[in-house]
Residue, then its C-alpha position, 0 to 999 in steps of 0.5 A: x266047539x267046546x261044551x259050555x257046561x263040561x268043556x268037552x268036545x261038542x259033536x254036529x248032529x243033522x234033524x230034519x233042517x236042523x243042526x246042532x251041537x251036543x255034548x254026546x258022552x259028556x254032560x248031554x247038553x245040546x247048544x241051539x244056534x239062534x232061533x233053532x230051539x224053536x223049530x223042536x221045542x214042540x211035542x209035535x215035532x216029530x224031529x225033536x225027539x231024536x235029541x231026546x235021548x244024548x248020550x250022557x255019562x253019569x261021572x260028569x257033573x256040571x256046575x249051574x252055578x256058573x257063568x258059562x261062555x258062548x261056545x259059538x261066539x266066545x262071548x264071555x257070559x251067557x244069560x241065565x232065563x226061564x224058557x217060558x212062563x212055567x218056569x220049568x226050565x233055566x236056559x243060557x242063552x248067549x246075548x251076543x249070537x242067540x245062541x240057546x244051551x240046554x242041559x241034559x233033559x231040558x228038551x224033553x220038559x220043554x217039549x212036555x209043557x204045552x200040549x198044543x200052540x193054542x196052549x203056549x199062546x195062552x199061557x204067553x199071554x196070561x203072564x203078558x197080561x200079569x206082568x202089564x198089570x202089576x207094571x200099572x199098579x206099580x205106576x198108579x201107586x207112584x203117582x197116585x199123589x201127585x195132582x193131575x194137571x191138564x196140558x196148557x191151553x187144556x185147563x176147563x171144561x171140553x169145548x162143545x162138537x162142532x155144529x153139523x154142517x162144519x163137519x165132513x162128509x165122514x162126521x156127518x156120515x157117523x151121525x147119520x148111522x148113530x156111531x157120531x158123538x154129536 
């Protein structure tokens, strides 16, 4: 398998349950089959910090400004992405296998980001919720001068609850324990 990133050979190295392929000597890329970055991306995954320190020669340069193929599956072009909502890091990754690519001292700032799970659910969750509100504001924006109107057969006001004793055991059962509406 050829390197993406410098096209040099790239060479199989076993950590932990993990194989993967680095650019030893060259670009010091690492190429992650899918989901593999996950399982050392982690600072507390003792395994990950053997890939910190691939061998890199410093006379290699790499063009990110290029669109790099899959060295795996040959697609054609990898997308470019942030790895996380830090935006720290810029991955390829492959659309066709899953395939992840890291450049020389990616793996390490991935690893540096977070200091526990806890704290990547957070901020995961931080940007999720950013993202869904700027997505509302944007429709609520869209709309805002468009006229509401009901469905058909939903014009008017909302008709009454039904009396108790047409309701079910469980109506009857939430009015009892006040949850009902009635």
């Amino acid at each position: 398998m050829q390197c993406p990133a410098c096209g040099r050979d790239l060479v199989e190295r076993t950590v932990a349950d993990v194989t993967v392929d680095i650019c030893d000597g060259g670009c010091g890329g690492i190429w992650f089959d899918n989901q593999e970055v996950r399982k050392l991306d982690d600072r507390e995954e003792a395994a990950g910090e053997a890939l910190l320190d691939v061998r890199r020669d410093p006379s290699v340069t790499v063009d990110h400004d290029a669109v790099w193929g899959c060295p795996r599956c040959r697609h054609p072009a990898m997308m470019r992405h942030f790895y996380s909502p830090k935006r720290q890091v810029e991955l390829d990754e492959c659309p066709r296998c899953g395939g992840v690519w890291l450049d020389a001292g990616e793996l390490a700032t991935i690893r540096a980001q977070y200091t526990s799970e806890a704290d990547r659910g957070a901020a995961h969750r931080k940007t999720a919720r950013a993202i869904f509100r700027r997505q509302m504001d944007d429709l609520k924006a869209e709309f805002a001068d468009q006229p509401v109107e009901a469905p058909p057969g939903m014009e008017g006001p909302p008709p009454p609850p039904p009396p108790p004793e047409s309701q079910g055991l469980l109506g009857r059962l939430f009015r009892f324990f006040g949850a009902g509406t009635a």
